[in-house]
N, C-alpha and C positions, 0 to 999 in steps of 0.2 A: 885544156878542155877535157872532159872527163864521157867515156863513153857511158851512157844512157842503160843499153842492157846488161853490161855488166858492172857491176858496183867495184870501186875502187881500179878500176882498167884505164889507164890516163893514154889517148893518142899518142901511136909512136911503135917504134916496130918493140914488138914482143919476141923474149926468146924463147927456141925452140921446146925447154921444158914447160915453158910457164904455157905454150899453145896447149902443149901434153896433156898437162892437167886441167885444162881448161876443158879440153874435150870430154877425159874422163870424168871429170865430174859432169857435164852438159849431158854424157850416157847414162849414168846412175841416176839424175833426175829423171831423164828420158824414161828408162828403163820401170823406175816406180810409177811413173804416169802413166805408160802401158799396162802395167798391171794392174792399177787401180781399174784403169779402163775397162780393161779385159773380164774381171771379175763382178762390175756394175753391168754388163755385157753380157754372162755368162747368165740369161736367166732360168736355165733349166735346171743350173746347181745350185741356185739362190731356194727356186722355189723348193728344191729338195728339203736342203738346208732351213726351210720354213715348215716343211711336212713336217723332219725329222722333231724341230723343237715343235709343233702342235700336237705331233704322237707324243711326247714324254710327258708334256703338261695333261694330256687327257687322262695317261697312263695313274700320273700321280693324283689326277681328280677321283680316278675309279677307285685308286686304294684308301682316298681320302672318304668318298661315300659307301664304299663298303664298310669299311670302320666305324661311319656312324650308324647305317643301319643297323648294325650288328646291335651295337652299343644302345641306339633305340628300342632292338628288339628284348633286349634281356629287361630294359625297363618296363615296357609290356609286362613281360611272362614274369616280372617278380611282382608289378602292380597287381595281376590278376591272380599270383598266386595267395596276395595277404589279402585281396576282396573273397577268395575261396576260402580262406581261413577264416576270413572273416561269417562269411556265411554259414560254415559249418558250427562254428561255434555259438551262433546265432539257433539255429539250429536245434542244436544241441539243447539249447537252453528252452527254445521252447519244447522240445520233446519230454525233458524234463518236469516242467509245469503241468503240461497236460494230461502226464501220467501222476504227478503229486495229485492233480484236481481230481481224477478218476478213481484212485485212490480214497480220496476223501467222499466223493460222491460214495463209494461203495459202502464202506463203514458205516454211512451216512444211512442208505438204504437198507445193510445188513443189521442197526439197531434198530429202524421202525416197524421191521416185521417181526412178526409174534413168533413168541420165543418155538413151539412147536415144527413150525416152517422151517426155523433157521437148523435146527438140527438136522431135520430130514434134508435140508440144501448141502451143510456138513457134512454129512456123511455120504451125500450124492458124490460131493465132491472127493472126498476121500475113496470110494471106490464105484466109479461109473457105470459100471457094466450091466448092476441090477435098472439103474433108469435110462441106459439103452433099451434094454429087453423090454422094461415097461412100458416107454414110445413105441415102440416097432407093434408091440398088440394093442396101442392103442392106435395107432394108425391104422391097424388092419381094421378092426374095428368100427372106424370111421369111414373107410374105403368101402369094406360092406355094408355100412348101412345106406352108403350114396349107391351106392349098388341099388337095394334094392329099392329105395326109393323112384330110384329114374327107371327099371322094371315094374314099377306101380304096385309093390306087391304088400 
């Protein structure tokens, strides 16, 4: 007949080694079962040990979303810088045109006035000062004649 809790242990006196090592092994089993125990038991270092790994997965979530912000932001600031490029150039172009139009208006205007005008406007142009002078007395002019109109004279 064969003992039940131990495997291969057949009824009958055992010798004094074989009890030996029956025990030591029986404590090493022992001994793991305790610890298992002890540490599924231990819920204050568990939970630590549960902090600890939810602090480094957060740690590496932060490095992960600052990295992308980052990496968004510069997509931004280069998006907005070729819409600024873009607008300048834009821009640009129309400043261009408007001053070609102006241009052409001028020319446009400075051929349909009679040739007399256009010189005295030339030479206005070429040295101003004489039709400053000749404004400013004709303003005066006009300042005294409202003058004396509104004094009824």
């Amino acid at each position: 007949m064969t003992d039940k809790t131990t495997p291969g242990v057949a009824d009958g006196a055992k010798s004094p080694e074989e009890l030996r090592r029956q025990i030591e092994e029986t404590r090493g089993q022992l001994g793991d079962t305790v610890e298992e125990l002890a540490s599924k038991a231990d819920v204050k270092g568990r939970a630590m040990a549960r902090a600890a790994d939810l602090k480094d997965k957060a740690g590496a979530m932060t490095v992960q979303l600052r990295s992308s912000a980052a990496e968004a932001g510069h997509a931004v600031q280069d998006r907005a810088s070729r819409a600024g490029h873009a607008v300048q150039g834009r821009a640009s172009e129309v400043g261009h045109t408007v001053q070609d139009k102006a241009s052409h208006a001028g020319h446009a205007v400075e051929h349909s006035v009679p040739r007399p005008v256009r010189t005295v406007v030339q030479a206005a142009l070429r040295n101003p000062r004489p039709v400053l002078v000749v404004g400013a007395v004709v303003g005066v002019v006009v300042v005294e004649e409202m003058v004396r109109r509104r004094n009824g004279r």
